[in-house]
C-alpha positions, 0 to 999 in steps of 0.5 A: 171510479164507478167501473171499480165501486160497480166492478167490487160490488159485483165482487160482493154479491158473487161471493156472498151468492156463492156462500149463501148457495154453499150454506145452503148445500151444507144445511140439506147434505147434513140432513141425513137419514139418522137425523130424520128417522124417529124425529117427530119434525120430519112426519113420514108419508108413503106417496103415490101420485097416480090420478088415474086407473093406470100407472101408464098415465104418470103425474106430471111434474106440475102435479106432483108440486101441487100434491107436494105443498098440500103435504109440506102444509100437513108438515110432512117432511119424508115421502117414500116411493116404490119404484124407479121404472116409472118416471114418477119417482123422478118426477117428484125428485125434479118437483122437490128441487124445484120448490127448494129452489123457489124457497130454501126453507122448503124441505123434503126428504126421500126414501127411494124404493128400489122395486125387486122382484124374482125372475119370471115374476108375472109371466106364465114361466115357472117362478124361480125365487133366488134368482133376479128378475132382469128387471132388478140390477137396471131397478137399484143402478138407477135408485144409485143415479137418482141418490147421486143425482138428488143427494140433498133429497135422498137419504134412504133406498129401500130395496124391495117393497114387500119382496119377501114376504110369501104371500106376494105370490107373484114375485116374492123372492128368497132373502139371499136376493135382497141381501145381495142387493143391500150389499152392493149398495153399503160396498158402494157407500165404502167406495165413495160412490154413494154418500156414507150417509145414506141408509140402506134398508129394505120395506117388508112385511113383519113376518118378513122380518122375524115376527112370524112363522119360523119359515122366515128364520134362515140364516139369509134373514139374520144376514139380512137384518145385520146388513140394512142400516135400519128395519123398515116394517109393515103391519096392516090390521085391517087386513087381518080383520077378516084374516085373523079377527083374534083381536077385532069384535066386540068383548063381553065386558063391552056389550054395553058400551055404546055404539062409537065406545065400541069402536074406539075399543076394538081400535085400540086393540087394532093398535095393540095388535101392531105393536105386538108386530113390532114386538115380535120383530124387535125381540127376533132382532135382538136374538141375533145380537143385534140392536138398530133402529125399526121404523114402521115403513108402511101401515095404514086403514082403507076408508072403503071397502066392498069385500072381505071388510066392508059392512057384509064382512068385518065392518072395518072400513069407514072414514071414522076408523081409518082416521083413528087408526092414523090418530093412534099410530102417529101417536104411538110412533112419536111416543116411542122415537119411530117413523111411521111412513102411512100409507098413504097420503091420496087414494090412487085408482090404479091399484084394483082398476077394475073394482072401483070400491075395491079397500085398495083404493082407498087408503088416502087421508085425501080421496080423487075428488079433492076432499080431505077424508075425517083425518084431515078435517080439522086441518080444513077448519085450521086453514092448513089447505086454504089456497091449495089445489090439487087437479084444480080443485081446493081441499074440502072435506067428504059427507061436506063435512057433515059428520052425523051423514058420515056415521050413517056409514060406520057400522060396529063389528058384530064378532063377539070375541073371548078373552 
């Protein structure tokens, strides 16, 4: 008698094991790209994990969980990655799993980048930009076994990571690349051998995308925009603080404003300035007939800088300005139904490894050390890192949360624009 009672109950929580796992299964396969995008639940952020000045040095699994709860807890939901070449964004696949795993509520998202460069990229052979890199068909066959892998984790590969745009002097390649690519992936979406759910775009610059000079409209592009499932666009102000200050100084009419009143109405046009990014590119997209979603695929304002914008240059880099600059983009973004993936969510030393003051440093809402930057205070106060620890250090705040230190190192743009 106890053998059948034993054996039935056995029976009964097989069963309800297998259901609760096949429930679950469902819940994360049903999200998908176009049920996260634009939805203000699921905040994006670009990640980068990488502790030290090289990439060769990669976070370990452990690591990558750490820095995980520390953006569960600021209700991020969406981490994009660059590339695959690396084990990083395998790694933070692996991590993601586990703690969905560990707790089913967990939830975390990935936009996989795909890195594509042009062949010759870095070499001292002559750069040939409509042609692949070796390097590119084993970049995106590995983003496709990592979506079929992780598809409860995976829901967009980006294909290229500002591969377009021609600034990127030393791999930058010609759209029919990139097109190419983009349409391999939606033919293996209609062959079965992808999810029919995953979004397929690429990550690049606004001009990249039609909102700049006409060297970009080819028929390739429009090709382009017609074949991605979504335009993922960057636009960087802070760079064109010293590039094409047209929008950043102070006006006549605010010469008497105070010191802080300044700032905030030069940041403010610092924001106007991307929108009007994404205008431009928007209004290209609709000229071809086309209408789908753009989300802003990286945007962001470094901290420090001593080049170009530090308090020598245009005085754009602080801690103040870069937590506005963040404050007014996800306000912006969540009013118009977009994802914003900033950039980025710890600073990462490898980028300029040989200036460590270099502005490329030091994006992060989170610096090396453990401390939140002035974005993130409030979350310090609120508690929302309390037991959290990264590189074994709890979050504390920068200037030790001292703001009147911390405005020693803002400085007003002195440029007196016309308008």
């Amino acid at each position: 008698m106890n053998k059948i009672i034993n054996l039935s109950l056995l029976l009964v929580l097989t069963v309800c094991f297998c259901s609760c796992k096949s429930v679950q299964s469902k819940k994360t396969t049903a999200i998908t790209a176009e049920k996260i995008l634009g939805n203000s639940s699921y905040q994006a952020m670009s990640y980068g994990g990488y502790r030290e000045k090289t990439r060769d040095i990669e976070s370990t699994v452990s690591q990558i969980t750490d820095d995980l709860k520390i953006l569960s807890a600021m209700n991020i939901k969406v981490l994009r990655t660059y590339n695959v070449h690396h084990t990083e964004a395998a790694n933070l696949l692996k991590a993601i799993r586990e703690l969905k795993k560990a707790d089913p509520d967990f939830e975390m998202y990935v936009m996989l980048g795909a890195w594509i460069e042009c062949k010759n990229a870095y070499t001292a052979s002559p750069l040939i930009r409509n042609e692949d890199s070796k390097r590119n068909p084993i970049e995106i066959a590995e983003a496709v076994r990592l979506a079929n892998e992780y598809p409860e984790i995976v829901k967009i590969i980006a294909v290229g990571n500002e591969a377009m745009v021609k600034w990127a002097w030393g791999y930058y390649v010609e759209p029919n690349i990139i097109l190419k690519w983009v349409n391999y992936l939606q033919d293996l979406k209609k062959q079965g051998k992808l999810s029919k759910d995953l979004w397929i775009t690429s990550s690049d610059n606004f001009a990249s995308w039609g909102g700049g000079g006409k060297e970009y409209h080819t028929e390739d592009l429009n090709q382009l925009i017609k074949a991605v499932d979504y335009i993922s666009m960057h636009t960087y102000p802070m760079h064109d603080t010293h590039h094409n200050p047209s929008f950043w100084g102070v006006l006549e009419s605010e010469k008497l404003l105070s010191e802080r009143e300044k700032i905030d109405a030069a940041m403010i046009r610092s924001r106007d300035y991307a929108i009007a990014q994404y205008t431009s590119v928007s209004n290209y997209m609709k000229s071809l007939g086309v209408q789908k979603p753009i989300h802003i695929g990286e945007t962001g304002w470094a901290s420090s800088s001593n080049e170009l914008f530090d308090n020598t240059g245009s005085k754009a880099t602080d801690e103040y300005k870069s937590a506005l600059y963040f404050k007014l983009m996800r306000e912006w973004s969540n009013k118009e139904g977009m994802s914003l993936f900033y950039f980025e969510a710890f600073d990462e030393q490898w980028k300029d490894s040989k200036n460590p003051l270099g502005s490329e440093n030091h994006f992060g809402l989170i610096n090396l050390q453990a401390q939140a930057k002035y974005a993130l205070w409030e979350m310090v106060d609120q508690g929302v890192f309390k037991g959290l620890t990264r590189n074994g250090k709890p979050i504390t705040k920068t200037y030790n949360g001292n703001e009147e230190s911390l405005w020693l190192d803002v400085k007003t743009p002195a440029a007196l624009i016309k308008k």
